[in-house]
C-alpha positions in Angstrom: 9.8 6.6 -64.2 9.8 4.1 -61.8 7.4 4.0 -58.6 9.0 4.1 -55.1 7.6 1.1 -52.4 5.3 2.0 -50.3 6.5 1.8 -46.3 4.7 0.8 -43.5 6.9 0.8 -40.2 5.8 0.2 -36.5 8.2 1.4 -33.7 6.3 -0.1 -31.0 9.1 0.5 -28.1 8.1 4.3 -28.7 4.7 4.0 -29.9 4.9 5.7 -33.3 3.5 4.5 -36.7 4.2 5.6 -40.1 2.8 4.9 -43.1 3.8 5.8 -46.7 1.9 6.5 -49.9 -0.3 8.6 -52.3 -3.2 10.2 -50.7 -5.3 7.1 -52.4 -3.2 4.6 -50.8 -3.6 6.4 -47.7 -7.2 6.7 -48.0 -7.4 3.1 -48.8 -5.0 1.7 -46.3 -5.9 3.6 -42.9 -9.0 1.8 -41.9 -7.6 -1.0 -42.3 -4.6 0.2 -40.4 -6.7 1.6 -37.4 -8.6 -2.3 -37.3 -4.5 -3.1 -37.1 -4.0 -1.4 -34.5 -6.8 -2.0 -32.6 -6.8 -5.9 -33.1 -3.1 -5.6 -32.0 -3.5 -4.2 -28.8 -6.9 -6.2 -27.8 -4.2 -9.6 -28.6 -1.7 -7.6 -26.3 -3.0 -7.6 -23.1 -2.7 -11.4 -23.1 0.8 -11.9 -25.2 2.9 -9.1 -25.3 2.4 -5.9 -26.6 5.8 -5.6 -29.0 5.5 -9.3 -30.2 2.0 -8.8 -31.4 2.6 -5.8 -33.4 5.6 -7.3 -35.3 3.5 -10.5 -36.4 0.4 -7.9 -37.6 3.2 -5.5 -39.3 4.3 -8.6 -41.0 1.3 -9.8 -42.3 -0.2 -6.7 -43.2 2.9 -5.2 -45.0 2.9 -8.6 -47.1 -0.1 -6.7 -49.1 0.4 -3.1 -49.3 1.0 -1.6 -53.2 4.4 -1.0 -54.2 3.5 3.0 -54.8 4.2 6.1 -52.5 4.8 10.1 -53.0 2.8 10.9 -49.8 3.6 11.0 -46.3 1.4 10.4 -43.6 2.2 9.8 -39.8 0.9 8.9 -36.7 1.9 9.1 -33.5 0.2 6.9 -31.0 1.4 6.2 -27.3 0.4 3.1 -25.4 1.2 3.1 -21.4 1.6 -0.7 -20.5 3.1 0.2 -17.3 1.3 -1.4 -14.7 1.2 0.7 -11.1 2.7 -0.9 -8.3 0.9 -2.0 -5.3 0.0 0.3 -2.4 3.1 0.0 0.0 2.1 0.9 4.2 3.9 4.0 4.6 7.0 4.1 6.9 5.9 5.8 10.0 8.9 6.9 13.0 8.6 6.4 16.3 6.9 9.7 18.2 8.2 10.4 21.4 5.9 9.7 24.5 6.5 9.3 28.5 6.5 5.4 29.5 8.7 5.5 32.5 7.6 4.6 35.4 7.3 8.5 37.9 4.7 9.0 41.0 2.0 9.2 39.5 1.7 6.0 37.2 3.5 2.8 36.6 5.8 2.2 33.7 5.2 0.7 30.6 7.5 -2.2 30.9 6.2 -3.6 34.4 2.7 -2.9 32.5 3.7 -5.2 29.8 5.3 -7.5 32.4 1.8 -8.1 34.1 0.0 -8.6 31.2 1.9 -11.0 28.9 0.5 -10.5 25.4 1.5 -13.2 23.3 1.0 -11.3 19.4 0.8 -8.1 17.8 -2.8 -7.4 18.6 -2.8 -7.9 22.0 0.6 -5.9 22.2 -0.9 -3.1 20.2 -4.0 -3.3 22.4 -2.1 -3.2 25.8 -0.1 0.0 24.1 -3.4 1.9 23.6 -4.7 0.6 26.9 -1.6 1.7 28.6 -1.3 5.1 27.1 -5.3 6.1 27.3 -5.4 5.8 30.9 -2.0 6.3 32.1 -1.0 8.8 29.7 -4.3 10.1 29.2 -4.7 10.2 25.8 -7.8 10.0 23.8 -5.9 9.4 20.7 -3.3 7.3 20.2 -0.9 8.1 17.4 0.6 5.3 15.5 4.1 6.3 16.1 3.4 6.3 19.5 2.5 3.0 19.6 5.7 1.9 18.1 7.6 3.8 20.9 6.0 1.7 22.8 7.3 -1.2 21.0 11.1 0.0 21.1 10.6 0.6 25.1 9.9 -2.8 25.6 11.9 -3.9 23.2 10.0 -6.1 20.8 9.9 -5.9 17.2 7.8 -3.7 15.7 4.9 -4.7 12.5 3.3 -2.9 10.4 1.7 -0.9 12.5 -1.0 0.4 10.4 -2.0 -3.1 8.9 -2.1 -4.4 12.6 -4.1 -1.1 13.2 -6.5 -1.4 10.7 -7.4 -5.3 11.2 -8.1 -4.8 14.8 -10.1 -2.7 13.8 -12.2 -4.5 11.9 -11.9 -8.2 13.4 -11.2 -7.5 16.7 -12.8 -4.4 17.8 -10.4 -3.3 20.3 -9.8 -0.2 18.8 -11.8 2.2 16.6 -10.9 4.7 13.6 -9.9 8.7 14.7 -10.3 11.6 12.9 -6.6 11.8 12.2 -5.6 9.5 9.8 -2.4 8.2 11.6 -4.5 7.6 15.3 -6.7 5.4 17.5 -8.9 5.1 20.3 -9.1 1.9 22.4 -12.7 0.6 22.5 -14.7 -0.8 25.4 -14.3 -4.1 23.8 -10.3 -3.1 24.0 -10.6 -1.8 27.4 -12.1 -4.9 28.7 -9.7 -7.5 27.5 -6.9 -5.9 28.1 -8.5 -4.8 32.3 -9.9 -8.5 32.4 -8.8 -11.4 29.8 -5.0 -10.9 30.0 -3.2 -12.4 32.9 -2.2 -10.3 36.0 0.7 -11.0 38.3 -0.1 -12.2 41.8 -0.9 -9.4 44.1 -0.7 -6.4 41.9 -3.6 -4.1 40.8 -3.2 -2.5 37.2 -4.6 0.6 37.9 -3.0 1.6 41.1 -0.1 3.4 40.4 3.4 2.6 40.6 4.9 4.1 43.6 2.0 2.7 45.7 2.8 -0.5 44.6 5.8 -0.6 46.5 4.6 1.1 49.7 2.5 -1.7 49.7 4.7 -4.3 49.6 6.8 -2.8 52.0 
């Protein structure tokens, strides 16, 4: 009677082995299979994990027996999916008072008198703005891109311009809530002191004074 090959197959899209043959062949073969498969996925890190397995499965098969009776399988999955990158998450705009009324001035003559020229003095003017005339002692993100739309600039990523503030400029500092701020007095400073004023008016004095003023 004639003896059947013996098989050795590798499926490596779905991870599965096989291997074919009498229990001596199998007992012969598998640790040198395991050092296979091993070997094969050390060399695919670097080169790709189907293209390395199909030049092992090549060579290797090249020396198996030609006897089988005995079926032995393996199953092995390899994840060689790579997670993506941490993406900001999208925040939405929360709803907060910055018209001008009687009792303070509104955020656009604000912004009007203090001219910031990037994203870090904007959001700094924002949490100036909304911690003493709003008084808030945290500042939500989303508000701050309220503020954004009622002045109509073009909002960042707020909580990338957020967090390096924090840390390089110091004009505002962490809150408990993960999605607020509180303006330093480093923040509170530059924003009172450093930024340009227009002639004759005083930032804290509210609005409506302002104009009996100038009356």
């Amino acid at each position: 009677m004639s003896v059947p090959e013996a098989k050795f197959k590798i499926n490596a899209k779905e991870g599965i082995v096989e291997l074919e043959g009498t229990s001596t062949f199998v007992d012969k073969h598998l640790e040198k299979f395991e050092e296979l498969f091993n070997s094969a996925i050390r060399e695919a890190i670097g080169r790709g994990f189907e293209q390395v397995l199909s030049e092992q499965e090549q060579r290797y098969t090249k020396s198996l027996p030609l006897n089988t009776e005995t079926k032995l399988t393996a199953n092995h999955t390899i994840n060689t999916s790579h997670s993506s990158p941490k993406q900001c998450p999208t925040l939405p705009p929360i709803p907060v008072d910055l018209k001008v009324n009687e009792k303070k001035i509104g955020l656009r003559e604000f912004y009007a008198q203090k001219k910031p020229s990037n994203h870090y003095e904007r959001t700094a003017v924002f949490a100036y703005y909304l911690s003493h005339f709003n008084k808030k002692t945290e500042i939500r993100y989303g508000e701050l891109l309220s503020c954004y739309e009622e002045v109509d600039e073009k909002k960042p990523s707020i909580v990338d311009i957020v967090k390096n503030s924090i840390r390089y400029k110091g004009w505002l500092e962490p809150s408990h809530d993960k999605f607020a701020t509180r303006l330093t007095i480093s923040g509170e400073n530059f924003v009172k002191f450093d930024l340009p004023q227009q002639a004759g008016q005083l930032v804290e004095q509210p609005y409506p004074a302002q104009l009996s003023l100038n009356r």
